[in-house]
C-alpha positions, 0 to 999 in steps of 0.5 A: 416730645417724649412720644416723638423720640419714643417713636424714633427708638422705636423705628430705629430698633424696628430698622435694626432689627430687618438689617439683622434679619437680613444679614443673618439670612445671608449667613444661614445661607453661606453656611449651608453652601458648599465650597464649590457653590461658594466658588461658582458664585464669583463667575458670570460667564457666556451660556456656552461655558456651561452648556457642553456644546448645546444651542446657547439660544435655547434655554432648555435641560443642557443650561438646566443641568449646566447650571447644575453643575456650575451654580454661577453667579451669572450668564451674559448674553451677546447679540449672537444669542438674541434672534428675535424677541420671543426666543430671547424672552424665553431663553432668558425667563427660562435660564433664571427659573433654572437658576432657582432649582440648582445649588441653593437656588441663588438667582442670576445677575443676567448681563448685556453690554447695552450702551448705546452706539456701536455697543448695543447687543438688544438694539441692534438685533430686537429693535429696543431703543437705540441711544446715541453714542456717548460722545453726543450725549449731554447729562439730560441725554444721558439720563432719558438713555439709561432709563430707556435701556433699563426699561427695555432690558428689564422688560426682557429679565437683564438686571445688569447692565455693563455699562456706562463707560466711566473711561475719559477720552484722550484723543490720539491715545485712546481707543475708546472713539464715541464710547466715551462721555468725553475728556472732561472729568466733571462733565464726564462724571456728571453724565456717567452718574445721570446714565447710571440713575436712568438704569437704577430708575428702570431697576438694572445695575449699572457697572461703570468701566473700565476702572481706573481708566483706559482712556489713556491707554495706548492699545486695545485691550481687546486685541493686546496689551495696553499701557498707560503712563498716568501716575497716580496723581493724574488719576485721582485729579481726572479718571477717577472724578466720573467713577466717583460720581456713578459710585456717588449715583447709586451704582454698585458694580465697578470693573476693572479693565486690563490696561497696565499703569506701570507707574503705579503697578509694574507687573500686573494689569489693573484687573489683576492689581491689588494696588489698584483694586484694593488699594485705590479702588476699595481703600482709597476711595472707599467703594463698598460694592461688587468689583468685577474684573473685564472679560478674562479671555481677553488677548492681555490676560491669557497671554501670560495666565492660564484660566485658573492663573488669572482667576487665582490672581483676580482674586488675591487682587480683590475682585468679586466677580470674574467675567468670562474666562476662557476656560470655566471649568479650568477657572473654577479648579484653578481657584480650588486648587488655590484653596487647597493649598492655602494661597487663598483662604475660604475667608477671602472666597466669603468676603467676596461671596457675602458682597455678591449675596448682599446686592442679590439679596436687594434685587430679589434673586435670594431663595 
């Protein structure tokens, strides 16, 4: 009996001491970054944001020296940029060798939208497997498709998938159609979480959207506003049960998409919202992970914000990782600036930063 419990000590000092390891190595690092590095590490952009005018299909010493200049967190990728599975291989293998040698060589989250359906960048232009649209999916389905995809982007070098949606339908109000898993909360959650495992098996990070839920949404948000007049009960009794089950799968990542809910916000859509990122999303439901925001150049953000705006009060909302702005350049001094004057603290900019680098920390992208 003593033996035994002497191994278990002995296995929990040994676990505590690879934590403490791994958590002091993430210090050192953040210590040794600067705070425009600290900042470019919030940022997960197209390559054109970078590349001053050069061919985003080649990975070659524009990105190298764009990558130099702004050390993002991140690059997605859209079909525009996939010409054929050679290219594409290159572009993307060189891009994260590239990362390696810029700012303190932190590699990158490498995105694509793949979710089958109409919204499947890889398969529509390399041939990769083409699932079926959520709306046709059952939970064994859903699993075979995520493992599928995964399987093929992480053959390619994408380690993050922006998928699955976690959004509800609600037929005549949303715009979502055969994206969405369908209207029921738990049948809906249990696919979300089966989708998620499928990528998580394959080794790419699922990012459910569009927290809490556009389903109920009346617009696109891709073309303008979007209301939704849910109330917070209804939330936490439909939309939110299939974000809790991809959390509750394993996925890390949440975004949070650019529908208002006046009821429980009157002035900013849920992507710049601390009341629903902060408050429901990290304090209600206790979500540890990365919260990304929906692309910033989307019609309902800079409508009323200017790139560094939107970033500014992505921010202050909580997110950790801000997707395509419309204006890196212009993001990055506007978050700066803010740092400067003290709207944001350098705390804050870690808080998010120390997430960022825990979860790369895991997928093997830390020098």
């Amino acid at each position: 009996m003593r033996k035994a419990v002497g191994l278990m000590l002995l296995l929990l000092c040994l676990v505590m001491q690879v934590t403490a390891g791994a958590e002091s190595e993430i210090e050192r690092l953040m210590d040794s970054m600067t705070l425009h590095e600290k900042v470019c590490q919030l940022f997960i952009v197209k390559p054109e944001a970078i590349l001053r005018g050069a061919d985003p299909t080649k990975a070659g010493a524009a990105l190298e020296r764009g990558l130099k200049r702004y050390p993002v967190g991140g690059l997605v990728y859209f079909a525009s940029h996939l010409k054929t599975p050679a290219q594409t291989r290159e572009m993307i293998g060189k891009a994260q060798a590239f990362s390696g040698k810029a700012g303190q060589g932190i590699g990158l989250f490498l995105a694509v939208d793949e979710e089958g359906g109409s919204v499947s960048r890889f398969a529509s232009r390399l041939g990769t497997t083409k699932a079926p649209p959520a709306a046709q999916m059952d939970e064994p389905a859903a699993y075979e498709a995520g493992l599928a995809i995964g399987q093929d982007l992480n053959d390619y070098g994408i380690n993050l998938n922006l998928a699955p949606v976690a959004d509800l339908d609600f037929p005549g109000i949303s715009a979502l159609g055969s994206r969405s898993f369908g209207g029921d909360p738990e049948k809906t959650g249990r696919r979300v979480a089966a989708f998620a495992r499928g990528l998580l098996q394959a080794g790419v990070q699922p990012a459910l959207k569009h927290f809490p839920g556009i389903g109920s949404a009346r617009g696109n948000t891709h073309l303008r506003p979007a209301r939704s007049t849910r109330t917070m009960e209804e939330l936490r009794e439909a939309e939110m049960l299939p974000f809790q089950a991809g959390i509750s799968a394993g996925a890390r990542i949440v975004m949070a998409g650019h529908a208002h809910f006046p009821e429980i916000d009157k002035q900013a859509p849920a992507s710049l919202s601390a009341k629903i990122i902060t408050g429901l999303l990290r304090e209600e439901l206790g979500f540890p992970g990365l919260v990304m925001t929906d692309a910033l150049n989307m019609k309902p953000i800079t409508r009323d914000h200017s790139s560094g705006e939107a970033a500014v009060r992505a921010v202050l909302a909580g997110n950790d990782l801000l997707l395509m702005p419309a204006n890196l350049t212009n993001a990055v001094k506007g978050v700066m600036k803010a740092l400067d004057t003290g709207r944001i603290s350098e705390g804050r900019i870690d808080e998010s930063l120390r997430r960022i680098l825990e979860l790369k920390q895991e997928m093997n992208l830390l020098p």
